[in-house]
Structures are given as C-alpha cells and as structure tokens.
ZAMI-944875 format. One record per residue (C-alpha): residue in three letters; x, y, z; residue number from 1. Coordinates in Angstrom, 2 decimals. Layout:
# residues N
> type_east_north_up_seq
> ala_X_Y_Z_NUM;
...
This chain:
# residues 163
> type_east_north_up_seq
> unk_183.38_37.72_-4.51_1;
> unk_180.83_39.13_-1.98_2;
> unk_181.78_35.43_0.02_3;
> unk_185.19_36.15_0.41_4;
> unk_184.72_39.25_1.86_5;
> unk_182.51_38.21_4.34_6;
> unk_184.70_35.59_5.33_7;
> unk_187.57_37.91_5.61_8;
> unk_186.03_40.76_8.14_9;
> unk_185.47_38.29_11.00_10;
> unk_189.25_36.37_10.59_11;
> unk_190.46_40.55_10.55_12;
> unk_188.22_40.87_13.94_13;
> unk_189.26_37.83_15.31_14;
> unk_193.30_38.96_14.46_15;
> unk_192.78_42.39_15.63_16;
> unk_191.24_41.31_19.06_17;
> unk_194.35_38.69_18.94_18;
> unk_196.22_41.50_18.61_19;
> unk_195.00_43.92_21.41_20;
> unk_195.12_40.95_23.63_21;
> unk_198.60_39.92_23.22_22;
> unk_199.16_43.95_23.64_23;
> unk_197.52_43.95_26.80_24;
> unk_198.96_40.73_28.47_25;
> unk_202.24_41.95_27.88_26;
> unk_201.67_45.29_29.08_27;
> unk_200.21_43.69_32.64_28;
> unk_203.32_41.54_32.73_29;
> unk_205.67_44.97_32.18_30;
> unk_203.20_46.22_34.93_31;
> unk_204.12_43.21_37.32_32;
> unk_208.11_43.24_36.60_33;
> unk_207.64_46.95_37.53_34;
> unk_205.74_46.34_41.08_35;
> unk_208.36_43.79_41.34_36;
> unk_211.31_46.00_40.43_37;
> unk_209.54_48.54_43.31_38;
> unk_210.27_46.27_45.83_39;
> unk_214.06_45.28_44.79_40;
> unk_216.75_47.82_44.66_41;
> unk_218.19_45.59_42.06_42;
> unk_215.62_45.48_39.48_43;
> unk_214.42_48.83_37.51_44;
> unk_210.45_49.82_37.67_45;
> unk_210.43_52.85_35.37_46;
> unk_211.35_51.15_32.13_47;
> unk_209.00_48.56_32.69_48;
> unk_206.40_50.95_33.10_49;
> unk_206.95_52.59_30.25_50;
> unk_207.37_49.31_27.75_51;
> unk_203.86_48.51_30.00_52;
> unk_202.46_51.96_28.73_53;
> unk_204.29_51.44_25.02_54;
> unk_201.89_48.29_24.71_55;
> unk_198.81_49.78_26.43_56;
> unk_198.73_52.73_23.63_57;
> unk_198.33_50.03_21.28_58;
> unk_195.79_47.72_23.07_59;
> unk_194.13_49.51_25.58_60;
> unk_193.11_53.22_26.00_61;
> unk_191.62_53.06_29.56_62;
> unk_194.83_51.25_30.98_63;
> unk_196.69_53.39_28.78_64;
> unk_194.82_56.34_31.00_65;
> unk_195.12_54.57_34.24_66;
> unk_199.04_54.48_33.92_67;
> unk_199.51_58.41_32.75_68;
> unk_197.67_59.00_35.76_69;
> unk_198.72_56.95_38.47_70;
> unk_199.91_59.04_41.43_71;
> unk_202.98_57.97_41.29_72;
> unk_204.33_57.00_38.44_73;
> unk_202.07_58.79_35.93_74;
> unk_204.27_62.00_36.01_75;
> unk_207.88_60.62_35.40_76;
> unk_205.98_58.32_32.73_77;
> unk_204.33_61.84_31.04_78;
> unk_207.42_63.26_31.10_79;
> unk_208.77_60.52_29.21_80;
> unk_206.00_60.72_27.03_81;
> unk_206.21_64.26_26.44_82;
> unk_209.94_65.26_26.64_83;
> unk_212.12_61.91_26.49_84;
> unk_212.91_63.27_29.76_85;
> unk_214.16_61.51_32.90_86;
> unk_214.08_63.99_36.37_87;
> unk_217.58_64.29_38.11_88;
> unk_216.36_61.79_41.12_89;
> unk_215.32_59.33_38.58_90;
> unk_218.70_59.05_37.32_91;
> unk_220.19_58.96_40.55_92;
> unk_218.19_55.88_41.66_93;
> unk_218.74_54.19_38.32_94;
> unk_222.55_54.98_38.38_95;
> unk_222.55_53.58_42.46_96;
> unk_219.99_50.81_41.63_97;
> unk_222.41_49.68_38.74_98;
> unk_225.90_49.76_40.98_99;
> unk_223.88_47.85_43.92_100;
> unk_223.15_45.30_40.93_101;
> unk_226.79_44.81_39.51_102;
> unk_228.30_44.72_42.95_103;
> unk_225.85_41.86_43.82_104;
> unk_226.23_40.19_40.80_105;
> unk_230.04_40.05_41.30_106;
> unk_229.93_39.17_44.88_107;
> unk_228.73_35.91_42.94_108;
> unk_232.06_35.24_41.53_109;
> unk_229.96_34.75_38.11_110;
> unk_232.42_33.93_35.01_111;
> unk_234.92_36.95_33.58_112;
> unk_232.64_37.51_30.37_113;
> unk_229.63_37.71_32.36_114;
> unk_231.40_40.90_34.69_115;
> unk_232.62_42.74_31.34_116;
> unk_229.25_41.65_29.68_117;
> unk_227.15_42.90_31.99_118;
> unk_229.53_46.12_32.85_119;
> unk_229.44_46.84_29.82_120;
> unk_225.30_47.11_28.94_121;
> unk_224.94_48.87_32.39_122;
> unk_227.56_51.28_31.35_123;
> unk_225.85_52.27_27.78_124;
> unk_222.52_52.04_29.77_125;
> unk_224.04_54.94_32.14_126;
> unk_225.87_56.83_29.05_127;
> unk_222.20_57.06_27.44_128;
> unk_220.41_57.60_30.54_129;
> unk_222.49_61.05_31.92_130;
> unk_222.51_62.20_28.32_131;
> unk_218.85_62.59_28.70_132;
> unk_217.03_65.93_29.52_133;
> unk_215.89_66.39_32.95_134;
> unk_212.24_68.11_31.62_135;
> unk_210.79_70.74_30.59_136;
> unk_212.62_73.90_31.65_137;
> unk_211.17_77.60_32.69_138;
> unk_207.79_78.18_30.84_139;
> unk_207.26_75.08_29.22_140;
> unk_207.20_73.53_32.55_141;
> unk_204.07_75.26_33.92_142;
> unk_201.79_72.86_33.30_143;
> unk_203.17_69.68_35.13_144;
> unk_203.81_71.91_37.93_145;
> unk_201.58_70.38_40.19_146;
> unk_202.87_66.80_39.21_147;
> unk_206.29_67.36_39.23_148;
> unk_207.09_68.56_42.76_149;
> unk_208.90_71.69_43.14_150;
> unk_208.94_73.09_39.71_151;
> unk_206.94_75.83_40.95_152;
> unk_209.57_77.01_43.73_153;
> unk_212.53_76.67_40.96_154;
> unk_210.50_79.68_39.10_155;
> unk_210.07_82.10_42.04_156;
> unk_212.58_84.79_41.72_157;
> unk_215.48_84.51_43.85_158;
> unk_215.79_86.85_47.07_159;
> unk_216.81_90.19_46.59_160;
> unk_220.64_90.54_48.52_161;
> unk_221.37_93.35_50.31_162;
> unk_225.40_94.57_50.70_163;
C-alpha cells in the first residue's frame, strides 16, 4: 500500500504544476489580447484583464500582485475585485468602443444573422454593464482614494452660497 502512495504524490505534483501552468499561459495570453485591445478602439482591454487576473489567482500569486498593482489598470481591476464595480468612464469607453465595433462590422456588409447576432450580445453586454455599480460610494471609498482619481474632491463639502 505504502507503493501506491508514493507513486501517487509525484503524478498529483506533476498535475498540479500542469495545472498552474495551463493557469498561467492563459492568463499571459488574456494579458496580450488586453495590450492588444489597448491599442484598438475595437477590441475591449478591461475584461481581458480581469479573465488574465481570474487565472493568475489560481496559478500565480506574484503576477496575481503585479496586475492589482499596475498603475494603470490595477485600480479599475480592484474595484472589480472588490465591488463588481465598473467607474462611469469605463462604461463610457466600453459603450463607445462597442458602437465603433458594430458600425465597422456592418460597414462590412457581413450576412443579416451576423448584424442581429452580434447586436444582440453587444446589447446584453451593455444592459449588464450600466447595471453595474460605479464603486464604492462616500466612506467606503476612502481608501482607494488615491487610486481612483478624484474621489477625494467628490467628498469635500460643497461651497457655502450666499443670497
């Protein structure tokens, strides 16, 4: 009996560092399709960057880091993390990025079930996307102030008015 279990711990090592490496290759490749996506108004980065940090959780802590902390996209993707929240901008640009996408896709004169097909993912896409929060509000918010822009003015009082 003592056999078989020997035998079995290195093919569970050998599955589990299978495993993290599969992980790992497919977050880089969300990581690529997201520089990619950066550089075409047609493609999306965010999502890609968050399926890349979805598979770096389970592979690889220090990449995991590396993406939460990036100085650009780590504090939409904590946001994300946190809240399931998506800032007003980023909505914006994914709403514009999508139209830009559809309008070029149909200046291709593709097929009638590819227009409807399409229009029709892009419009649930946008239905769940503006039905999501837009972050932490008042309090709560304090500690991603420094990430997040201009939280920090949105809490200052507002000026006193004189009549």
């Amino acid at each position: 009996m003592d056999g078989r279990h020997a035998e079995a711990a290195p093919r569970e090592a050998h599955g589990v560092r299978l495993r993290r490496w599969a992980w790992t290759a497919a977050g880089a490749l969300m990581v690529l399709l997201g520089i990619i996506g950066a550089m075409l108004p047609v493609m999306p980065t965010t999502i890609f960057l968050i399926l890349a940090l979805a598979c770096f959780s389970r592979a690889s802590p220090r990449l995991e880091h590396w993406l939460l902390h990036h100085p650009r996209f780590g504090a939409p993707l904590r946001q994300w993390r946190e809240h399931r929240a998506v800032s007003r901008r980023g909505k914006a640009m994914a709403c514009l990025g999508m139209a830009i996408g559809f309008v070029a896709m149909c200046l291709g004169h593709p097929p009638w079930w590819v227009i409807v097909m399409v229009g029709g993912m892009e419009l649930a896409v946008i239905v769940y996307l503006l039905r999501r929060p837009e972050g932490p509000q008042g309090d709560s918010g304090a500690e991603s102030a420094p990430d997040s822009g201009n939280h920090g003015q949105q809490a200052a009082p507002p000026p006193s008015r004189k009549p």
